[in-house]
C-alpha positions in Angstrom: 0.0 0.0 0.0 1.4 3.4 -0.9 0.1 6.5 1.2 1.4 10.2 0.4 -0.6 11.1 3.6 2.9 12.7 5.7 1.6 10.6 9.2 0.7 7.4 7.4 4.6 7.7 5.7 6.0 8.2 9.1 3.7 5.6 11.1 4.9 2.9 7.8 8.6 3.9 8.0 8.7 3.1 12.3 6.5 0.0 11.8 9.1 -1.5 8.8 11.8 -0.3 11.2 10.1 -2.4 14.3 9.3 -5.6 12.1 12.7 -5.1 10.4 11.3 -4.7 6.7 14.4 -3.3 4.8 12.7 -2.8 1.5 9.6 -0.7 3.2 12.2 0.9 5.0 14.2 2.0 2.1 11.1 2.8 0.2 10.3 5.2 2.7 13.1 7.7 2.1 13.3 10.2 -1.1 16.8 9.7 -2.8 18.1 13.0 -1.6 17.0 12.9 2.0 18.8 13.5 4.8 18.9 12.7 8.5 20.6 15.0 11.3 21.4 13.1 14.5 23.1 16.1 16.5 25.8 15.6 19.5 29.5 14.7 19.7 29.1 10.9 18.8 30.3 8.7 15.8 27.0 9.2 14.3 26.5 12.4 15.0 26.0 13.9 11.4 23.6 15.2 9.3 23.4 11.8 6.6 22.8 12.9 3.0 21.2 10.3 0.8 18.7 7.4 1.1 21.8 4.9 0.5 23.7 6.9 3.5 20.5 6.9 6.2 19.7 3.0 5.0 22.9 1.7 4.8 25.4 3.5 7.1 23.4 5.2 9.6 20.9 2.8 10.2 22.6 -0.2 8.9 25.4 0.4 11.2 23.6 0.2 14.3 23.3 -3.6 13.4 27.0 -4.5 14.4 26.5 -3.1 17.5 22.9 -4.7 18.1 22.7 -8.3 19.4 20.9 -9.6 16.3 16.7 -10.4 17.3 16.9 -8.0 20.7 16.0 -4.6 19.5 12.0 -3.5 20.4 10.4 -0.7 19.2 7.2 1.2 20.2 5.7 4.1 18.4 4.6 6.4 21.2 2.9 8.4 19.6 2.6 11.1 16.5 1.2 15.0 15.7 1.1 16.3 12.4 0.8 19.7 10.9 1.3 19.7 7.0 4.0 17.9 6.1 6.1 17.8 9.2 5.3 14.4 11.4 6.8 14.8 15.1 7.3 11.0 16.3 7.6 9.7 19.6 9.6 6.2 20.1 11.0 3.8 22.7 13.8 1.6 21.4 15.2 -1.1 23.4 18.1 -3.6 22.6 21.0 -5.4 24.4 24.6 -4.1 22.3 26.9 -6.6 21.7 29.1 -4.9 24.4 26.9 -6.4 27.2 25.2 -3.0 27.9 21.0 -2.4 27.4 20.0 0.1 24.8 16.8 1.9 26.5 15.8 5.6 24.9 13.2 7.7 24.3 13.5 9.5 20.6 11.8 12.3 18.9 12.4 12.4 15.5 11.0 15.7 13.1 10.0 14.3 10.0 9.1 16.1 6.5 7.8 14.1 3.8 6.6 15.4 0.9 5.4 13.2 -2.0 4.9 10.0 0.1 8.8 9.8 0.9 10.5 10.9 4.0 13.1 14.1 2.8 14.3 15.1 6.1 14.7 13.7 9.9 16.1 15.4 12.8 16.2 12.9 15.6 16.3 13.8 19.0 17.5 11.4 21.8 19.8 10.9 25.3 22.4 11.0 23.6 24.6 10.4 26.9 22.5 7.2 27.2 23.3 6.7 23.4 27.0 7.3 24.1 27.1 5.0 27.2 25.4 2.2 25.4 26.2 1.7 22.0 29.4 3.7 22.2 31.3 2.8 25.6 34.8 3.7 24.8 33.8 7.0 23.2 35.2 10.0 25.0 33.0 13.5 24.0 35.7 16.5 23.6 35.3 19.2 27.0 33.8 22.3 25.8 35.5 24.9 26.2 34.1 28.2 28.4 34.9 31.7 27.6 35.0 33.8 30.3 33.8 37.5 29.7 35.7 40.7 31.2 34.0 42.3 33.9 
């Protein structure tokens, strides 16, 4: 079934994503689209391309996965136009012995029954605790101002 309807898109794509359906999932993305996922991690990035956000991004997540663990729930969804804002729980145990456990918010724009743009918002300490254990996150630096 193909939907343009921007909700119904977004709803398919976290569904394919929980019942691991790779060719829904890559059908879900325009060719040019791109994911940010901000923060100081390895994946932090804006991803340019449906190959990139398929293959890399979310692909890559499977080497650090242990394979049949990960759960997904769609919380919810509130859409306005063609922006979707989605709510979702992912769990999984990481092949480091940790548990993956976050709560995302992803800001989705599809336009023409394909996803073009995500920014996904998470804990990214969580994420960087988790799925990244040896990862050390540069110190900010502070600037002081003159009295």
């Amino acid at each position: 079934m193909t939907t343009t309807d921007p909700r119904a898109v977004v709803v398919r794509y976290v569904e394919a994503v929980r019942d691991g359906d790779a060719g829904v999932i890559y059908d879900s993305f325009a060719a040019d689209a791109t994911w940010h996922y901000p923060g100081d991690l390895p994946i932090s990035k804006t991803w340019h391309g449906r190959d990139a956000i398929v293959d890399d991004f979310l692909g890559g997540m499977g080497q650090i996965l242990v394979p049949g663990s990960m759960t997904i729930e769609l919380v919810g969804t509130i859409a306005e136009g063609d922006r979707v804002v989605a709510e979702w729980t992912s769990k999984a145990d990481t092949v480091f012995g940790t548990v993956y456990d976050n709560r995302c918010i992803g800001v989705f724009t599809v336009r023409d029954g394909k996803i073009t743009s995500v920014v996904e918002y998470s804990d990214t300490r969580h994420v960087a605790a988790a799925l990244f254990p040896g990862h050390v996150a540069p110190v900010l630096a502070r600037t002081v101002q003159a009295p």
